[in-house]
BAKEKOL-333530 format. One line per field, with one value per residue (C-alpha): residue number from 1; x, y, z. Coordinates in nm, 3 decimals, m for minus. Layout:
BEGIN
nr <- NUM|... $
u <- X|... $
v <- Y|... $
w <- Z|... $
! end
This chain:
BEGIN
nr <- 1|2|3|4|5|6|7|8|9|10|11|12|13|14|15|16|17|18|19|20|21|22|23|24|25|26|27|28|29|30|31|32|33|34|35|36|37|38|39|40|41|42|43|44|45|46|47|48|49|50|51|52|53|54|55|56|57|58|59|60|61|62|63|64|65|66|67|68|69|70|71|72|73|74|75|76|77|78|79|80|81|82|83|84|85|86|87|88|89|90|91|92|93|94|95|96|97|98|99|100|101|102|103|104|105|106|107|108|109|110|111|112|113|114|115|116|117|118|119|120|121|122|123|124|125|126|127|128|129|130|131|132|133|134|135|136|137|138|139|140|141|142|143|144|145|146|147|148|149|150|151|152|153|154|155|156|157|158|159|160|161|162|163|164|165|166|167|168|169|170|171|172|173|174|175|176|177|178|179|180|181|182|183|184|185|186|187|188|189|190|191|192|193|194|195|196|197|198|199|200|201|202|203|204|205|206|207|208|209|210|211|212|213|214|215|216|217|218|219|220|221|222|223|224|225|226|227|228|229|230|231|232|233|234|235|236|237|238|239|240|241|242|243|244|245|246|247|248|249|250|251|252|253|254|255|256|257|258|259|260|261|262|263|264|265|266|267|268|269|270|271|272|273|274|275|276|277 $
u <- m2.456|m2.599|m2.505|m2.140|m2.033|m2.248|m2.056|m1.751|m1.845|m1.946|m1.555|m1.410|m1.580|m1.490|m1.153|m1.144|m1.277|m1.115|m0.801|m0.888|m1.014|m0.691|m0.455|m0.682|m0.720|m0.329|m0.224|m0.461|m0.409|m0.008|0.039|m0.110|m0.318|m0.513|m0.572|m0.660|m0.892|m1.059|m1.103|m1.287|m1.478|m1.593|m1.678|m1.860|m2.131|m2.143|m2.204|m2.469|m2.669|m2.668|m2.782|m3.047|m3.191|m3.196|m3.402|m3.674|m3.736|m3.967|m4.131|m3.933|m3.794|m3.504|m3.377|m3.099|m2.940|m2.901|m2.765|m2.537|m2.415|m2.362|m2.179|m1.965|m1.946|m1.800|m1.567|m1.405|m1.408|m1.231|m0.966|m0.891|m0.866|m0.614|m0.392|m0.409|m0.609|m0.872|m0.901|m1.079|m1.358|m1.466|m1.685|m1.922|m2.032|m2.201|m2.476|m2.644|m2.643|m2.788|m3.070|m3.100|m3.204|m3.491|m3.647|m3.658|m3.818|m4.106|m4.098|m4.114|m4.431|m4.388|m4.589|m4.320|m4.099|m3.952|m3.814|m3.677|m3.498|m3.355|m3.256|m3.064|m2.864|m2.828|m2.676|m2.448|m2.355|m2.333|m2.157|m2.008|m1.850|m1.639|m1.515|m1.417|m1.268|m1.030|m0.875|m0.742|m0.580|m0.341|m0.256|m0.065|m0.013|m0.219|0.063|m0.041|0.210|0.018|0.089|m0.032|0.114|m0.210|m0.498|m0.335|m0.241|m0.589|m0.728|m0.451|m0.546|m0.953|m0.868|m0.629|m0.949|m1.189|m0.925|m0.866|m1.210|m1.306|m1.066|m1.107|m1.507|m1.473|m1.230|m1.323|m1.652|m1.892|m2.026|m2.282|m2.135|m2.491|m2.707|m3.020|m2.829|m2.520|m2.595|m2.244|m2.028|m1.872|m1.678|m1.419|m1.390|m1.366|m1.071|m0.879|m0.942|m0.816|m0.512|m0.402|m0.485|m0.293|m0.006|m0.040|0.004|0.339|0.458|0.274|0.456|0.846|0.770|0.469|0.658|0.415|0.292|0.509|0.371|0.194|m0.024|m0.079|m0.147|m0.429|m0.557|m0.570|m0.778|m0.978|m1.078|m1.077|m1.356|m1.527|m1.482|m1.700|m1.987|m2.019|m2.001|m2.320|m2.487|m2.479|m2.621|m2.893|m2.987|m3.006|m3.236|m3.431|m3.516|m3.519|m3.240|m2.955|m2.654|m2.614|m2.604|m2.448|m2.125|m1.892|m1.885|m1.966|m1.907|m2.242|m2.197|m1.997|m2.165|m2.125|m1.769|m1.672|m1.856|m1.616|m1.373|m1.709|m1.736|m1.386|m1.260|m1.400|m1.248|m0.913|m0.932|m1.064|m0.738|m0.456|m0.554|m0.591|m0.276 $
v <- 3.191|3.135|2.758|2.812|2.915|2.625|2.371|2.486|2.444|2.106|2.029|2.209|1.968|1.655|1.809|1.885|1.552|1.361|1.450|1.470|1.123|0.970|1.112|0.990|0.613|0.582|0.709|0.436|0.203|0.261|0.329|0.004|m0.328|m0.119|0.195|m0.029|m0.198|0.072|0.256|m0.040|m0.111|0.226|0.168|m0.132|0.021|0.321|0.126|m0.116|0.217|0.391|0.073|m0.014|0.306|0.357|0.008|0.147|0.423|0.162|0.074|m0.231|m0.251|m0.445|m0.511|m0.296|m0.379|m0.722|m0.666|m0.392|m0.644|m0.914|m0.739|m0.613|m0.929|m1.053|m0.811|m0.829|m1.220|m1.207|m0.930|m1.093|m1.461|m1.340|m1.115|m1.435|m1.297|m1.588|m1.921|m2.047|m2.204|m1.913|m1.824|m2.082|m1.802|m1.634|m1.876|m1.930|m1.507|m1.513|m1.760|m1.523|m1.266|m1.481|m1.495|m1.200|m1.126|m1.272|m0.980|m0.718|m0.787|m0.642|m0.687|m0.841|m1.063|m1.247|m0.943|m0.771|m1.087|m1.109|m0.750|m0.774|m1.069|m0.890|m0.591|m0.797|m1.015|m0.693|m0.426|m0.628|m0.965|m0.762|m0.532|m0.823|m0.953|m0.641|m0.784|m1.084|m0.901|m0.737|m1.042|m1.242|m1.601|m1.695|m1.508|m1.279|m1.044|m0.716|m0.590|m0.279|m0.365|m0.544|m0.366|0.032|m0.103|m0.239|0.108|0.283|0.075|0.112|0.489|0.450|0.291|0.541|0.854|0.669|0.608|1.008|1.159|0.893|0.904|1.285|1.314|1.007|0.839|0.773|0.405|0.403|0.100|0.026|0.342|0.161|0.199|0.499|0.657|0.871|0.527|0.472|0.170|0.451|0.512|0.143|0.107|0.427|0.354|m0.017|0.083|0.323|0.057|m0.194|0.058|0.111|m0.231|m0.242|0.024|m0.121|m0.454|m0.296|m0.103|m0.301|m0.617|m0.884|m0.925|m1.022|m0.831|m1.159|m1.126|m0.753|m0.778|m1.004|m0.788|m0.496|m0.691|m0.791|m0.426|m0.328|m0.566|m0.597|m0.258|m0.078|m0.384|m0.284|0.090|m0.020|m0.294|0.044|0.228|m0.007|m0.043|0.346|0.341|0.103|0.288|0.627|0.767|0.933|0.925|0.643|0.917|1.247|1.165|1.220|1.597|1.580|1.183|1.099|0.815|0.492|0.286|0.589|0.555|0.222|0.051|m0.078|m0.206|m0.378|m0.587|m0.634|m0.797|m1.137|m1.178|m1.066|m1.299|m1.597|m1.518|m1.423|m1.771|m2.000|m1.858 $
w <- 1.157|1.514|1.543|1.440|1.841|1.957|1.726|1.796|2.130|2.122|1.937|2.221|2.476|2.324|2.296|2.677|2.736|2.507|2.620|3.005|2.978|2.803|3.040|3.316|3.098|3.037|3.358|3.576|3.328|3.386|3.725|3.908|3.887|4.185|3.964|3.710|3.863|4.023|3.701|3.562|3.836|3.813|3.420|3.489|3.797|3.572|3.234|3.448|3.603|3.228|3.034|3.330|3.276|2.881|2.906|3.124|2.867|2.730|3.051|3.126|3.500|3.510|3.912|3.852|4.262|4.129|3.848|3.960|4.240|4.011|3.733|4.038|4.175|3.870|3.811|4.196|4.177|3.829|3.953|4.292|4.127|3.856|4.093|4.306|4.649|4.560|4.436|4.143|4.344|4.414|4.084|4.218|4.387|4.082|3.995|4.346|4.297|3.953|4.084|4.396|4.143|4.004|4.328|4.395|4.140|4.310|4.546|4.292|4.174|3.857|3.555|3.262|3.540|3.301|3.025|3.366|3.417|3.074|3.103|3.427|3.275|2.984|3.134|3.331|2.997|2.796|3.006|3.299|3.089|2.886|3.140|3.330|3.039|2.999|3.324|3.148|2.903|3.199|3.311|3.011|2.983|3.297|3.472|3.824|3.769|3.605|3.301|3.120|2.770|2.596|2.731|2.667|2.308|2.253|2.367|2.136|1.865|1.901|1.892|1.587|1.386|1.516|1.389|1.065|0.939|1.128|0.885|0.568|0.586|0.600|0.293|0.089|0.212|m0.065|m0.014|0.305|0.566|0.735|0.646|0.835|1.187|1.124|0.798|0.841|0.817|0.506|0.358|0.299|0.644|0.742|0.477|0.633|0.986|0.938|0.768|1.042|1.308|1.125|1.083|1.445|1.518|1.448|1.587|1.918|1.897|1.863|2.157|2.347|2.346|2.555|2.239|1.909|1.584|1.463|1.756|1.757|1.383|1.543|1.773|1.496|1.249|1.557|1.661|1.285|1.285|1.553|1.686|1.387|1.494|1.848|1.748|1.564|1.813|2.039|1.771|1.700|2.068|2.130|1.830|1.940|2.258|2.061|2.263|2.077|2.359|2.609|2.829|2.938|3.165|2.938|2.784|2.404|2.418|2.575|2.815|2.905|2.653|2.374|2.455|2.503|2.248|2.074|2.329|2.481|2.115|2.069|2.401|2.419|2.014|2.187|2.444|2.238|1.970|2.221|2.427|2.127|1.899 $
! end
């Protein structure tokens, strides 16, 4: 009887946060390219500190400045490029900074310089590539003009899945999904949560309309996909570091990488699909 108040708690924090967070989400998302941007600048430091951390659970010491200023870097060269404040030319500036990073790992004088290495350009690849790939889907058809259409849809959609398979798992899941990494996923689940995303989709595309419904159709079966595979690349990584949240930011979520796993999976499929179709 004593753990009922302390589970009810827990609902009533994701609750809070859930629904703190999405006003917060849709309203930065909405207002500006500048709130926008901000708010996933933010995500991407924050994301690069909590994954540069869970890694050195296991005694690795990835430079975490470096990589921190590169997955920055990346983000502010990719925003300022596509709002048109910068040229093209001026990505060139990444890969003198990623070979920066390998000297000074000289410096350090730590004992595995080559796994800290691959770990800071992981973290950037990881956490940083897709954030800064969330920019491109604000800016449509190579356009600089801003536009909040694609990116809150993917987000609504994402959320659609994760409700769907919630409720469908809980009423009808029976067949484990991949019991080695999430043993409460269900085939069930996956079923339910892509029909309400694909449902979703439409209504998205009479009402989100930078996208026609062929596309957003797309971008459903994308996240339906996708989106369940980074929820369990996250999983698998937390595992492997015996961790069980990402981290603690985020009341009853965890952290960053608890909560955006799946839009961290799904962008560069979005991206590859909206700029070949």
């Amino acid at each position: 009887m004593a753990a009922e108040p302390a589970n009810l708690s827990n609902l009533q924090q994701r609750v809070i946060t859930g629904i703190l967070g999405g006003l917060v989400f849709i309203g930065a998302i909405w207002f500006s390219q500048w709130t926008f941007g901000a708010l996933f600048l933010s995500l991407t430091v924050l994301g690069l500190m909590e994954f540069y951390k869970l890694v050195s659970f296991k005694g690795f010491e990835p430079n975490r400045s470096f990589g921190i200023l590169m997955g920055s870097g990346l983000f502010l060269l990719v925003f300022l490029i596509q709002t048109g404040f910068l040229e093209n030319r001026y990505l060139f500036l990444l890969p003198p900074l990623f070979m920066v990073s390998l000297v000074a790992e000289l410096y350090r004088k730590k004992a595995q310089p080559f796994t800290n290495i691959a770990f800071t350009f992981l973290g950037v690849l990881y956490v940083a590539g897709p954030f800064s790939g969330v920019i491109l889907l604000g800016f449509p058809a190579d356009a600089t003009t801003y536009s909040w259409h694609v990116i809150l849809g993917t987000l609504l959609l994402i959320w659609a899945a994760d409700t769907g398979a919630y409720f469908f798992g809980k009423s009808f899941g029976r067949h484990k999904l991949f019991e080695r990494i999430s043993p409460g996923k269900t085939w069930e689940g996956w079923v339910g949560g892509t029909l309400l995303c694909l449902g979703a989709s439409y209504v998205l595309s009479l009402y989100f309309t930078d996208l026609d419904v062929f596309h957003w159709l797309g971008v459903a079966v994308l996240v339906s996909i996708f989106g369940v595979l980074g929820d369990l690349v996250e999983s698998m990584l937390k595992r492997s570091l015996g961790v069980k949240d990402s981290g603690s930011l985020l009341p009853g979520h965890g952290g960053i990488l608890d909560r955006f796993d799946s839009l961290i999976m799904v962008v560069p499929f979005i991206i590859a699909f909206l700029k070949i179709f």
